[in-house]
Every structure is written in structure tokens, then in C-alpha cells.
N, C-alpha and C positions, 0 to 999 in steps of 0.2 A: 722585338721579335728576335731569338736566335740567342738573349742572353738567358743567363740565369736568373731561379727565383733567389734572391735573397734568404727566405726564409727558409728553402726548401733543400735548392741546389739544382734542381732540375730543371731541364734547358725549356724555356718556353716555345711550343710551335706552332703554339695558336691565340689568337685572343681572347678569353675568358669569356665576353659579355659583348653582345651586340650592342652596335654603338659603334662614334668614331669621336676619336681624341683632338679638338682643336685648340690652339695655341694663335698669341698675339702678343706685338709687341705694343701697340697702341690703344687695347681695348678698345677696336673700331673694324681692322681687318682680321679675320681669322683666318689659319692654314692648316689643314688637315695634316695628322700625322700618322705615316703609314704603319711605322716600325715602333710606336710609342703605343702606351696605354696607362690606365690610369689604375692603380691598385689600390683597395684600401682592407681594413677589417672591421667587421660589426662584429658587436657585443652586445651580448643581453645579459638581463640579469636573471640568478634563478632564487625565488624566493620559498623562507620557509612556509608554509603554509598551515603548518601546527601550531604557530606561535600567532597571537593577535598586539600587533604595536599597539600601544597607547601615543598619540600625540598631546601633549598639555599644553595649554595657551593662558598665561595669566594676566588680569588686568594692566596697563598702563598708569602710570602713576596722574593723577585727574590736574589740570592745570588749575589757578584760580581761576574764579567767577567774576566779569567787569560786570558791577550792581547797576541800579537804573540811576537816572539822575537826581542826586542827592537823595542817598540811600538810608541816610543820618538822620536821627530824631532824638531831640533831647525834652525832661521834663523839668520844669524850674521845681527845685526841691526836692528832687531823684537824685542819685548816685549813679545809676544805670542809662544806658541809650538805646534805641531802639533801630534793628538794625533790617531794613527791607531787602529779600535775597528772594526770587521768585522760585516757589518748590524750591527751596534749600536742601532737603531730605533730612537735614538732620534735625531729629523729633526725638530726641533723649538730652538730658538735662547734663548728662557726661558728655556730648561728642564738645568736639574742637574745633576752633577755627583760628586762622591767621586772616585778618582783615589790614590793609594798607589802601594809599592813595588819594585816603581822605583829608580834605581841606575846611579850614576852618572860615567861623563869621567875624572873626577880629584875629589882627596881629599887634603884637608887639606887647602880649598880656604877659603879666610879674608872676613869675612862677618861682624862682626861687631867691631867696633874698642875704644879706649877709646878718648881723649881729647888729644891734640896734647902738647907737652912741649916746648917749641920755648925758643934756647937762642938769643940775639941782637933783634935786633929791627926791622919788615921786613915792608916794604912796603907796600903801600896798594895796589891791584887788586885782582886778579882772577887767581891761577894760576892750569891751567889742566894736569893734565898725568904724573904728577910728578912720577919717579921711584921711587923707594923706597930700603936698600941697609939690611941686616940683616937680625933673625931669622931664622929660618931650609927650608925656601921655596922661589919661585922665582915668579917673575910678577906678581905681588902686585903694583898697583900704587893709585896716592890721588890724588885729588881734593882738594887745599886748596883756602880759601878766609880770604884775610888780611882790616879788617875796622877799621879805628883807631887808627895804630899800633900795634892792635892785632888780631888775627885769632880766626874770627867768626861764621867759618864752617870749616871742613875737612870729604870730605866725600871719598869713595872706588868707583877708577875707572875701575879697573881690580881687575880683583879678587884674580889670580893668583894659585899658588896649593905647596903644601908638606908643608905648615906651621904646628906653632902646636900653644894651645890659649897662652904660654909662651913666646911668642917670642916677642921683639919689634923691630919695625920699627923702620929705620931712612931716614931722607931725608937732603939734602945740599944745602946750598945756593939755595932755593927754589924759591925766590925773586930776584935771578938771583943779590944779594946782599952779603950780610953774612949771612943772618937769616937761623939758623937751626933746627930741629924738632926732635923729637922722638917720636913716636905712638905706644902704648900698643896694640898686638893684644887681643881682648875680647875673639870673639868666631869667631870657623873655620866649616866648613861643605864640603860633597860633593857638585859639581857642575857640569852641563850636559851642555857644551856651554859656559857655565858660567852663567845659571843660577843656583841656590839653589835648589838642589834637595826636600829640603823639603818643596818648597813653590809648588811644583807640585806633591808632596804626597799632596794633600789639597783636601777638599769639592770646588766645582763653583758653583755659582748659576746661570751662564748664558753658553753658548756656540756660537761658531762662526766661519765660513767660514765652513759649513759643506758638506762634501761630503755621499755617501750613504756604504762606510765603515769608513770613518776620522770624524776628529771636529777640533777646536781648542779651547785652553783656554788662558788666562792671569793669570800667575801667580803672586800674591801679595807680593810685596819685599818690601811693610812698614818695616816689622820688620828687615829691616837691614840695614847701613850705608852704602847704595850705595849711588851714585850720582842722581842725580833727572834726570829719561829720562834713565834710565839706560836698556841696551838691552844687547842679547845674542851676545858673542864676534865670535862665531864662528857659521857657519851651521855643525850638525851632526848628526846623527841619533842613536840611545843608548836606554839607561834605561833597559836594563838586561833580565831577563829571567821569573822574577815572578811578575812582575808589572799586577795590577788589574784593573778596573773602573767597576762602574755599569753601567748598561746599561737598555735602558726598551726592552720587547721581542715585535717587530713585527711581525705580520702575517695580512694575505692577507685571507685565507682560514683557518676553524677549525676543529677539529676533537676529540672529546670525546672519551673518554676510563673510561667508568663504567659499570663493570661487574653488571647485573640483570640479573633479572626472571621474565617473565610476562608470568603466566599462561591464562587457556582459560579465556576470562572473564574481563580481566585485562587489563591497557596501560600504558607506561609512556610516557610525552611527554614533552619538553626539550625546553626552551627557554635563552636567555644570555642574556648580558647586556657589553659590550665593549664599549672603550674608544678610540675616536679617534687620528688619529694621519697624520702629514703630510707627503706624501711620500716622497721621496728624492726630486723630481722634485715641489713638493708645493702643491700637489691634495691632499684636506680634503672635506670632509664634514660631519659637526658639530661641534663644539668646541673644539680644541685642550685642551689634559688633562682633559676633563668635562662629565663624564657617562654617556651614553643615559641613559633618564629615562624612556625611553618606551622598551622593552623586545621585544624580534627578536626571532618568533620559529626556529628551526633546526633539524636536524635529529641527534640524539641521535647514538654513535658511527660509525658515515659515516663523509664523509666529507659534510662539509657545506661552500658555496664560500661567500663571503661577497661581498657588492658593493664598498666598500672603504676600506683604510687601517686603523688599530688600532693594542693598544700595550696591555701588563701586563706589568702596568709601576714601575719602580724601587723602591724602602722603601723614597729615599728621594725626588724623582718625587712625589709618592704618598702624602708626609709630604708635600711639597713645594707647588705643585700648585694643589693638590687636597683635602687641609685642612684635611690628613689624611682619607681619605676613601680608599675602596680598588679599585683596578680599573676594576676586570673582575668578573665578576657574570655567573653562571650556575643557574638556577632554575628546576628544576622537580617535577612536576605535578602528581600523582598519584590518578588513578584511578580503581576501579573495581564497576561492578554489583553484587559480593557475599559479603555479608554481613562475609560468612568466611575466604576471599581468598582476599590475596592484593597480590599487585608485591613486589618485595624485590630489594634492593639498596645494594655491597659490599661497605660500606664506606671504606673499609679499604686499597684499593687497588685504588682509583681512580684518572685520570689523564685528562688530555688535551692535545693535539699537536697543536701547532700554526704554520703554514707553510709561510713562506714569498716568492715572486717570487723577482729576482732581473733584475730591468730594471730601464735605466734613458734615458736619452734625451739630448746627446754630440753632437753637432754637429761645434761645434768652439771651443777657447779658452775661448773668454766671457763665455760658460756654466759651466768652470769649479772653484770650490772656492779657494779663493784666497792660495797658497802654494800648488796649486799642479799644478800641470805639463800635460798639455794637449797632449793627445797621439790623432791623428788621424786614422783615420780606413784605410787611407792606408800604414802608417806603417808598415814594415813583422814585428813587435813584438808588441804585448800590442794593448790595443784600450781603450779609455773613456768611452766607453758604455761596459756596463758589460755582456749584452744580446749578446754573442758572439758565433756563430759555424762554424769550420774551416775544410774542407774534410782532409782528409791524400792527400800525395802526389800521384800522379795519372798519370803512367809511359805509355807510349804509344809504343807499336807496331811500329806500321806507324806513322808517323810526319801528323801533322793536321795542319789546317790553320785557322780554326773557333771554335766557342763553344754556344753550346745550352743547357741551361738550363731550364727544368721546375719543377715547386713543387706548390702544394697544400697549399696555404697561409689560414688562419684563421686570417683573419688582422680588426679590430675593431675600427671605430672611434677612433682617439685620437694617433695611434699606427701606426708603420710603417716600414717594411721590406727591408733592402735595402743589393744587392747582389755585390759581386766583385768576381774579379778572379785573377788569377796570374798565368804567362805562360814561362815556360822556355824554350826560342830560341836556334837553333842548335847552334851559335857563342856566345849565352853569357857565361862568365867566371864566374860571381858571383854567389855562391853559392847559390839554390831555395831556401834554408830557410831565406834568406839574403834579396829575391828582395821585391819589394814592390807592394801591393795588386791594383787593379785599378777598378774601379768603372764602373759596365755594363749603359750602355747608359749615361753616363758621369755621374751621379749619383745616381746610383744603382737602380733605377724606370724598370719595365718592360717596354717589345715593346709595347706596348698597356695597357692606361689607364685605370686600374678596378676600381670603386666605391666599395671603404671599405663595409664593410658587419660585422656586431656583429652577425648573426646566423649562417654564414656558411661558410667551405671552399671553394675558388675558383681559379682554375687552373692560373697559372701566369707563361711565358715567360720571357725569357733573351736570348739575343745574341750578341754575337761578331763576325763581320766577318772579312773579309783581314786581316787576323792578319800574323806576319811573321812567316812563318812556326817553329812551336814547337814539341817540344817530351815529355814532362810533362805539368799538370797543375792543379792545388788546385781552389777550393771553400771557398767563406768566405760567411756569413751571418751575418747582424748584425740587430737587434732587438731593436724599440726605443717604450719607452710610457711612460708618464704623470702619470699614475695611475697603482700602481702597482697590484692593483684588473683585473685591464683589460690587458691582453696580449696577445701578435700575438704567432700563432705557425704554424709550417712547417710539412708538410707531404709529403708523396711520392715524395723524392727529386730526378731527374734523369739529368745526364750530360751528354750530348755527341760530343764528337772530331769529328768537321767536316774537312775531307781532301781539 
């Protein structure tokens, strides 16, 4: 009191603001201060309000994928491996992956070797699967070719395992002659099959025979002296516990998660930019790996359903077939009518959820890619189509002799519900988880033809009659569609045992 404003110059004679100014030297005792006070300034801010910001938000670059335990599959007499990556997303024969961490069923296998030492003089041909007899390991064979009296290739037929790079070969009377050999081994590595594990720790730039959790790749065995045409000596399934790939993320349906504030006055409102992709079954539209460049409103932390499927595609999908751009975009729009008052954005906290549905369209062996093994839906174990729901076992009182089934299908162009049952007769001996599912009206179609419908559920029957009398019996469902944007679902499912 009694001095001046700093700012102003004029004498203060009063205190500003009701209120009393306390001070402490210990943060414990306070002491009122008669002649002090406490000054400060606010500021606000004044905004244009003709103008509307755009905030952009683009994907994160995707980390790799840890696969499930031994995610590796090799075919004896393939080239290629089979690679398990649950919803991989990537369903085009172009996309990329970098796969690492995979471990091998044998070490110590002959992978490259030096120049052969031949004493006598061998014959000329071609001679295959030569054994080989020395150093710390076993099955190791060569490939030699003799032109001119001297051997102008020797390359590695089998790869074999426990060597070490000191060791040399020898082979005998290989020419089925005199002529004998010794071979320096170079270099040894693990091998899965007998392939070179470290040719499938590698970057691909393509993929193939893909399924909607698998793929396959070929791994590049340039860098070693195998034989030309060289393939995996064994089927087996391996590659350890931390093996990696990337992968791109798909979904079907989005969902934002950015914490704001939109007071009265105020809106945000939220539009994206996705990348398409083809779903397991082949349904795209747009260009595969290529950004819309037209922006898709949405509703700003709800779910939002897309009509097609797309990804956040992987660092070298991104690098590879989209010249380095990112592949998912969020944009938000802010607005207000107070020139004081905007909405507020947490950067710091913000996310997306990308939901994928899993459906394909099995219905033979032709549909499934090559190395894998077609399971039929009447099988009691496993099924191709992934869209699968199976009742518990379902024990009866009284022995029945029929079964009625109704449920509320939501079935959509394109897509399609087909029902079975499985029934355990008073004389069968196979155990019910054992038998095999059978198909209501010979292929799972209700008693009456309904015309699909995309707006709404409609009541759908099944029956079985004269069946031989039973005392349990289970429900299956299986679920088929083209586009994994679009899928059928069941409601009020009701079964009943007729006597």
C-alpha cells in the first residue's frame, strides 16, 4: 500500500481484490500481510472465427508382430515356407514383409563350401547325392559335375547337421572310378527342413498362397552352394518361440479415442482418410495400398462401420508400395462462434481402434491356398471358415426323434448362414465329440427360401425329422461372406427335441 503501480505509476490506496495476502517461512505458520498484495495479469485469447483449423493426425509407424509358437512350416520338395501370422492383413500377392527371430531344427548344416581337390582323373557326367565321409557332422551330400576331366561344379545336396566351418569333406570313387575329392567346408548355419534359417529371417517383397491368418514366401538361397532346384528335405513345423513379421493392421470398423472439450458454442468434427485393402476372399474397392484422397466424415470417438475393408499399413508396405506416405489419416475440424472459446484437443493421449470381423468363404478344397489343408464343416473338429458357432452338448430327458430349429438371421447380400446338427443315437458307441456334424436340409439352407435382406433380421427355420431316436444333440453355425465389412448375425437362437 502507498507504493506505486509498476505498470502504471500510480500510487496504490487500496487493495484491488478482496482477500488477504499470507506469507511463511516454513510452509506451516502463516502471517497476514497488511501492506502487501498479490498482482497478477490474465490473458485470453481472441480467436478468428471465420477461419476453420484443420488438425491432421497421421498413423504411427506399426511395430513388428511376435508370431504364435513356431510359426514356421516347411514342405519336403517345396521351395517356399508357410508362414502363420493371425489376421496378417496383408491379402495381395505385392505386400511386404520383414520376418526375423526364427530358429532352426538342425545346426551346424554345410551351406557353403570351397572348390573340390580331386586326386586321379574322373570321368566326365554328372554325378548326384554323393555321400560325403569326415568332419564333426553327418548327411552332408554333393552334387559333382566332371567336363573335361575336371570338375566344373560341385555343389550341396543335403545339407546335413553338427558340422563346424573346419571341417572337410571327403567323397570316394565318386565317378564310380578312382577319382577322389576333398571339400573344405566354408560356412555352416541353422536349418528348418533344411532350409537356411537365415534366408527366412529376410525382407520379401512379394507373398503367396495366402490364407486370412497364413502366407507363404520363398526364401532366397543365392547366397549358398546348394544345388540348383534346391527344396526343403523335410515337412515340419518349428522356428521357436520369438520369431517376428510385420504385418499391416486391418479393420472393417473404426473407433477414435481423443479426449476433448467442446464447450457451448463449439464442435469438432472428424473425418479420415484409409487405405484400402483386399479382404481375404478378394472384395476391394479402390486401389490396393493407394489413400483415398477424398476424406470420409465419422463420428469422433464412437464407432464408425466402413463399407470396405482397409489397413495401417506396415513401415515397409508404407516404403514399398506407397512411395513412403503414411497410410491412415484422422483430420479434425474445429470450430466455435466465440471469438474467446475454442474446443481443446489432448494430444497427448490419443488413439484409434481398428476392429476387423473374421469371415471367408470355404466351401471346397479349390478355396483353400495352396499348403493348407482343407477342413470341411462336417468334421467334429476344425472347419475352413472361420465364422464358426458351436451350442454345448445338449442332454435330453426323453429320447427325441426330430429337431427344430429357429433364429433371427441378419443375412446380407453376398453372405450366407448355413446350419447343421449332430445327434447322439441310443446304440452309437463313438464318443459325441467324435461324430460328425450333418447339414439341415442337405445343405444347411432353411425349410423355406428367404430373400437376403441388408436392413433387417428375419426369422428362419430348420428341421430334421425321422431321425433315430436320440438322447443328446449340439448345434453348429457356420457363417460365410466375401466382404468382411458386410456380415450375417444370429439372434434369438431356439432348438427344440421333437419326440
Amino acid at each position: 500500500m502507498g507504493e506505486k503501480d509498476l505498470a502504471t505509476g500510480q500510487t496504490i490506496a487500496e487493495q484491488p481484490y478482496a482477500g488477504s495476502l499470507f506469507k511463511s517461512q516454513n510452509n506451516s505458520t502463516w502471517t497476514a500481510e497488511q501492506t502487501d498484495d498479490l498482482k497478477f495479469h490474465l490473458k485470453r485469447c481472441s480467436f478468428d472465427t471465420t477461419k476453420i483449423p484443420l488438425v491432421s493426425f497421421d498413423n504411427a509407424a506399426l511395430p513388428a508382430q511376435t508370431l504364435q509358437e513356431n510359426p514356421i512350416q516347411t514342405f519336403s520338395g517345396q521351395d517356399y515356407v508357410k508362414v502363420y501370422s493371425y489376421t496378417h492383413g496383408m491379402y495381395h500377392l505385392q505386400s511386404n514383409t520383414t520376418i526375423a527371430g526364427v530358429t532352426g531344427d538342425s545346426t551346424g548344416s554345410v551351406l557353403t563350401i570351397g572348390a573340390p581337390s580331386v586326386s586321379g582323373t574322373p570321368s566326365n557326367g554328372a554325378y548326384t547325392g554323393i555321400a560325403t565321409t569326415g568332419g564333426t557332422g553327418t548327411g552332408c551330400t554333393v552334387d559333382i559335375t566332371v567336363t573335361g576331366g575336371s570338375v566344373s561344379s560341385c555343389t550341396i545336396s543335403a545339407v546335413g547337421s553338427g558340422y563346424l566351418a573346419t571341417d572337410t569333406l571327403s567323397v570316394t570313387n565318386f565317378d564310380g572310378g578312382t577319382a577322389d575329392a576333398t571339400i573344405a567346408v566354408d560356412t555352416i548355419g541353422d536349418t528348418l527342413g533344411g532350409i537356411p534359417v537365415e534366408a527366412i529371417n529376410a525382407t520379401f517383397t512379394s507373398i503367396k498362397n495366402i490364407g486370412i491368418d497364413t502366407f507363404c514366401i520363398t526364401p532366397s538361397l543365392s547366397a549358398y552352394d546348394l544345388k540348383s532346384g534346391y527344396k526343403a528335405d523335410k515337412s515340419t513345423v518349428g522356428g521357436g518361440k520369438v520369431a517376428t513379421a510385420t504385418r499391416d493392421y486391418y479393420f472393417d470398423t473404426l473407433h477414435t479415442m481423443i479426449p476433448n472439450v467442446s464447450s457451448q458454442g463449439t464442435k469438432i468434427s472428424a473425418t479420415v482418410n484409409t487405405t484400402p485393402m483386399y479382404s481375404p476372399e478378394g472384395s476391394i474397392s479402390g486401389t490396393v495400398y493407394q489413400k483415398s484422397v477424398s476424406s470420409s466424415a465419422i463420428t469422433l470417438n464412437d464407432n464408425s462401420w466402413l463399407s470396405s475393408p482397409s489397413v495401417v499399413a506396415s513401415p515397409i508396405n508404407e516404403t514399398n508400395e506407397m512411395s513412403g506416405g503414411k497410410s491412415f489419416n484422422v483430420g479434425l475440424q474445429l470450430y466455435s462462434n466465440n471469438p474467446n472459446i475454442s474446443p481443446v484437443i489432448d494430444v497427448a493421449s490419443i488413439g484409434c481402434l481398428g476392429i476387423a470381423n473374421r469371415i471367408n468363404n470355404i466351401n471346397s478344397s479349390s478355396d483353400v491356398p495352396t499348403g493348407t489343408t482343407y477342413i470341411d464343416s462336417t468334421q467334429p473338429d476344425g472347419d475352413s471358415n472361420v465364422m464358426v458357432y458351436c451350442t454345448r452338448k445338449v442332454s435330453l430327458k426323453t429320447p427325441a426323434q426330430g429337431l427344430r430349429v429357429t433364429a433371427d438371421f441378419f443375412r446380407p447380400p453376398t453372405t450366407d448362414l448355413k446350419v447343421l446338427y449332430k445327434v447322439l443315437t441310443n446304440d452309437e458307441e463313438t464318443p459325441f465329440d467324435d461324430l460328425g456334424w450333418k447339414y439341415f436340409n442337405t445343405t444347411g439352407a432353411p425349410d423355406t427360401t428367404t430373400e437376403a435382406d441388408a436392413r433387417n433380421f428375419k426369422e428362419y427355420e430348420f428341421t430334421a425329422d425321422d431321425l433315430n431316436e436320440f438322447s443328446a444333440f449340439a448345434i453348429k453355425i457356420v457363417g460365410q461372406g466375401t466382404n468382411t465389412c458386410v456380415v450375417p448375425m444370429v439372434s434369438a437362437l431356439r432348438c427344440i427335441a421333437i419326440a
